[in-house]
N, C-alpha and C positions, 0 to 999 in steps of 0.2 A: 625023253618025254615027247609024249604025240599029241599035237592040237586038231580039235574040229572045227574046220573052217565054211564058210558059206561066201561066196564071192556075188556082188551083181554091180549094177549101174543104177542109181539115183539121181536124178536131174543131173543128168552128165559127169556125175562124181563117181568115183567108184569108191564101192564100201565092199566092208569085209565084217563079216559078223565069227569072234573067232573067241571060241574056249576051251580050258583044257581039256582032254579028250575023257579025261572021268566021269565027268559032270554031266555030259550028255543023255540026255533022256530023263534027269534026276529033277525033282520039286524040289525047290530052295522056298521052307515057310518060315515067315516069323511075326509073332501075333495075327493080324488079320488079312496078311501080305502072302501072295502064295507068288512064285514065280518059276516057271516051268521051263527049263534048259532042250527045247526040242529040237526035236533033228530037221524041222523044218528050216528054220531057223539061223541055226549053228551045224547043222550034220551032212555038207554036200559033202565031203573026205576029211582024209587026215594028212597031216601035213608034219612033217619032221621040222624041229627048230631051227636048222636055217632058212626053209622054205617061210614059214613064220615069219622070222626077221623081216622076209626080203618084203614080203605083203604087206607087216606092219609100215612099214615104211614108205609104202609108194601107194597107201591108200590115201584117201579123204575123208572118207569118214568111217569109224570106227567101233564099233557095241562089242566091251570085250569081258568075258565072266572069268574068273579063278585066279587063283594063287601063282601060278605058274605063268598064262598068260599076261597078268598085271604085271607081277615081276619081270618078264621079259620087257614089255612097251617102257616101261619106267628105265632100266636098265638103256635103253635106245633113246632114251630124253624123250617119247612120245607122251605126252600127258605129266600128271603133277601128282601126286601122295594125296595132297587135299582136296583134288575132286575124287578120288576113290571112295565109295560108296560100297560098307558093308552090309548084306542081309546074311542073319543066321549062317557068319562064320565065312561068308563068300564074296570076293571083295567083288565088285564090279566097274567099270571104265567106259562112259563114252565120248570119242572124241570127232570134233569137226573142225577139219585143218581149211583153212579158207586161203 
């Protein structure tokens, strides 16, 4: 499984905006909710699951979309089931570690 990642710096935090690499480029709509998975975004590369791992882990903050990617953070204790946020079938996660 290949994730899309986007790396930068936020008020000295580093963040990673990371989803599974299918998703990328796709509209996720439901009712009047449209939300657009762009590669500006989420598409600087791709990243094999332990590169993933290591990211999730040593970021600060975090905006993570899909099935695969949840499941991975959750699986590393990063984030909770009940802030997982689904649209039309796509769970999504943001996290800010202080």
């Amino acid at each position: 499984m290949q994730f899309s990642i986007r790396t930068n710096n936020y008020q000295k935090q580093s963040m990673l905006n990371i989803c599974d690499a299918n998703l990328l480029g796709k509209k996720i709509i439901q009712n009047d909710l449209t939300i657009h998975i762009s590669e500006n975004y989420y598409g600087d590369r791709f990243v094999e699951k332990d590169e993933a791992e290591s990211l999730l882990k040593n970021s600060s903050i975090i905006n993570m979309a899909g099935k695969e990617t949840i499941s991975l953070a959750l699986k590393l204790g990063i984030g909770s089931e009940n802030a997982v946020k689904t649209i039309s079938d796509v769970p999504f996660l943001i996290i800010f570690q202080v």
